[in-house]
FINUVEX-173658 format. One record per residue (C-alpha): y, x, z. Coordinates in steps of 0.25 Angstrom, whole numbers, plus 5000, padded with zeros to 4 digits. Each point is the difference from the previous one (the first is absolute). Example, Ala and Ser with C-alpha at 12.3 -4.5 7.8 and 13.67 -1.06 7.14 Angstrom:
BEGIN
<r><Y>4982</Y><X>5049</X><Z>5031</Z></r>
<r><Y>5014</Y><X>5006</X><Z>4998</Z></r>
// end
This chain:
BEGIN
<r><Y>5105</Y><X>4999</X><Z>5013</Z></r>
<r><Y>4991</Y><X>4996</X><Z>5012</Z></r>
<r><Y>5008</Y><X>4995</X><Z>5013</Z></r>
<r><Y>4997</Y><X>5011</X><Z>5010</Z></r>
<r><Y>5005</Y><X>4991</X><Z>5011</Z></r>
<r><Y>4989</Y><X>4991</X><Z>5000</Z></r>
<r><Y>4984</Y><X>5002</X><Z>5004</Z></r>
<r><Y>4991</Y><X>5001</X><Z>4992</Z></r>
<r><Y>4985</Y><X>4993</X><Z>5000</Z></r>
<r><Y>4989</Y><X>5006</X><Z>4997</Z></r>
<r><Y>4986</Y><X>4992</X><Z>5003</Z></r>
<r><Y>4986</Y><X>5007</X><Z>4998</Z></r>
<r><Y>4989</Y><X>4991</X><Z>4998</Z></r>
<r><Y>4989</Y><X>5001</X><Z>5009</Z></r>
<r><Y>4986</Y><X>5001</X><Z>4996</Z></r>
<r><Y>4992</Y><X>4987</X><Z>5005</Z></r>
<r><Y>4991</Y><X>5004</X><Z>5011</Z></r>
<r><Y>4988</Y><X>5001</X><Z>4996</Z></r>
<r><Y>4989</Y><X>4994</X><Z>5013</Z></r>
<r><Y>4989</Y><X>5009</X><Z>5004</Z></r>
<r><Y>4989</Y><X>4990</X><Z>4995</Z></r>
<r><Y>5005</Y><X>4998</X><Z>4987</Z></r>
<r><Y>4999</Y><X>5018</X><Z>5000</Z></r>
<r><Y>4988</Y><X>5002</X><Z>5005</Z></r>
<r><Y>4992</Y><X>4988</X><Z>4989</Z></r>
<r><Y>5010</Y><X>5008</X><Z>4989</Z></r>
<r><Y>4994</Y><X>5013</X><Z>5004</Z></r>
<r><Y>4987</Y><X>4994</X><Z>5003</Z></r>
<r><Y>4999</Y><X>4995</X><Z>4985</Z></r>
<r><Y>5006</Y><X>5012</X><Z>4994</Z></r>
<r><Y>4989</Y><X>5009</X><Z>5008</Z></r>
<r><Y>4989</Y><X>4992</X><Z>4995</Z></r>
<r><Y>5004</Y><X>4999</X><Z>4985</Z></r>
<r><Y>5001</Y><X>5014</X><Z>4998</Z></r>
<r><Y>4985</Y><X>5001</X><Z>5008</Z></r>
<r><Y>5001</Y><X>5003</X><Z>5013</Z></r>
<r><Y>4998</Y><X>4997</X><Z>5014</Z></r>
<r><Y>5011</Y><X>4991</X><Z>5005</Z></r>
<r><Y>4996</Y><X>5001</X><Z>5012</Z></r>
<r><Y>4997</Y><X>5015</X><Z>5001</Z></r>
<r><Y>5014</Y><X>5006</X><Z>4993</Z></r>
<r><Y>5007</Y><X>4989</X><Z>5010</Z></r>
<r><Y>4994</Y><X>5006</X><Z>5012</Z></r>
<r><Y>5002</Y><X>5015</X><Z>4994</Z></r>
<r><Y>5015</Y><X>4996</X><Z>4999</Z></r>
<r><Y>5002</Y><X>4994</X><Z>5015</Z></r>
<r><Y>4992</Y><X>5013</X><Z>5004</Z></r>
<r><Y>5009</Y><X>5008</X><Z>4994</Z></r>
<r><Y>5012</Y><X>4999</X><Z>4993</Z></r>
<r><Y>4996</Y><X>5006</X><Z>4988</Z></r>
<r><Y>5004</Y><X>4991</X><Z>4988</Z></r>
<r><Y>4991</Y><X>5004</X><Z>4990</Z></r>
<r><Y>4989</Y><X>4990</X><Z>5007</Z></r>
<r><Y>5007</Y><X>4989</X><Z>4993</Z></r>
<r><Y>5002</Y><X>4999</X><Z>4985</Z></r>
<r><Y>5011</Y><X>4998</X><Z>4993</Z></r>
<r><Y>4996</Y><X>4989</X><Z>4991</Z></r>
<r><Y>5008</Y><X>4990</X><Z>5000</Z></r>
<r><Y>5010</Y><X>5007</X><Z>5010</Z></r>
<r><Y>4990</Y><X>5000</X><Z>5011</Z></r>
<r><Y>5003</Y><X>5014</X><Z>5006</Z></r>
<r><Y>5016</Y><X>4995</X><Z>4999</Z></r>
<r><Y>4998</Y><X>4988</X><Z>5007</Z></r>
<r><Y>4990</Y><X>5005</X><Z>5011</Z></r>
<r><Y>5010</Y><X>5009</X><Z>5003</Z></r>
<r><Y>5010</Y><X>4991</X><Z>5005</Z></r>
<r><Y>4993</Y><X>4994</X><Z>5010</Z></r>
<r><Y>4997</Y><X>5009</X><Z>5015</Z></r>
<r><Y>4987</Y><X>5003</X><Z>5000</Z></r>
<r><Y>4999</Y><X>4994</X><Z>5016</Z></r>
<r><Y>5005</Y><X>4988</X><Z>4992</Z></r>
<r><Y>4989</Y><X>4999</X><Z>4990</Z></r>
<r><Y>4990</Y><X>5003</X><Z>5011</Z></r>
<r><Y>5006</Y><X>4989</X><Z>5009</Z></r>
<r><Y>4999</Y><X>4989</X><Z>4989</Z></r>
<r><Y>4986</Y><X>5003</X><Z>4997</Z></r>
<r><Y>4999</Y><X>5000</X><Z>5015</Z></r>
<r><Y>5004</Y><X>4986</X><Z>5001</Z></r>
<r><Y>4993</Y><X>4996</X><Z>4987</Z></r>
<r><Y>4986</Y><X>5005</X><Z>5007</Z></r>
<r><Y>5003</Y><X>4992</X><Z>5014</Z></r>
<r><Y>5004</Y><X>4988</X><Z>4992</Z></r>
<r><Y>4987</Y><X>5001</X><Z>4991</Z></r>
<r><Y>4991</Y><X>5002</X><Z>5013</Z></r>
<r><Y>5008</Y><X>4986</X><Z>5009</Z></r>
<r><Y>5004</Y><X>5011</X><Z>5012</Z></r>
// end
């Protein structure tokens, strides 16, 4: 029998966190393997919310989902000034 005066621990393992620019070239890659435009279903998602824009080869649609979409916009934001030496 367990010792009901003591605590018990119990330690859920977190999932690592999963950065937005190794998302976006996952999803990028997934789109353009399965034929389409990356860049189009991308914008459709941002623009939207709807899901469906993204694939679910190779968990896309999953993974996308975990990210804000003000995130996403923010890094490619970033990424674009950074390109152009604002």
């Amino acid at each position: 029998m367990k010792d009901l005066g003591s605590t018990q621990m119990f330690k859920v393992e977190k999932e690592p966190e999963t950065g937005v620019k190794v998302v976006l070239s996952t999803v990028y890659e997934a789109l353009n393997e399965k034929g389409y435009n990356p860049i189009s279903q991308i914008v459709g998602y941002i623009m939207s919310g709807d899901p469906t824009y993204i694939t679910s080869h190779n968990n896309a649609r999953s993974l996308i989902m975990k990210v804000e979409r003000d995130e996403l916009v923010e890094e490619l934001l970033q990424q674009y000034i950074r390109s152009n030496n604002w």
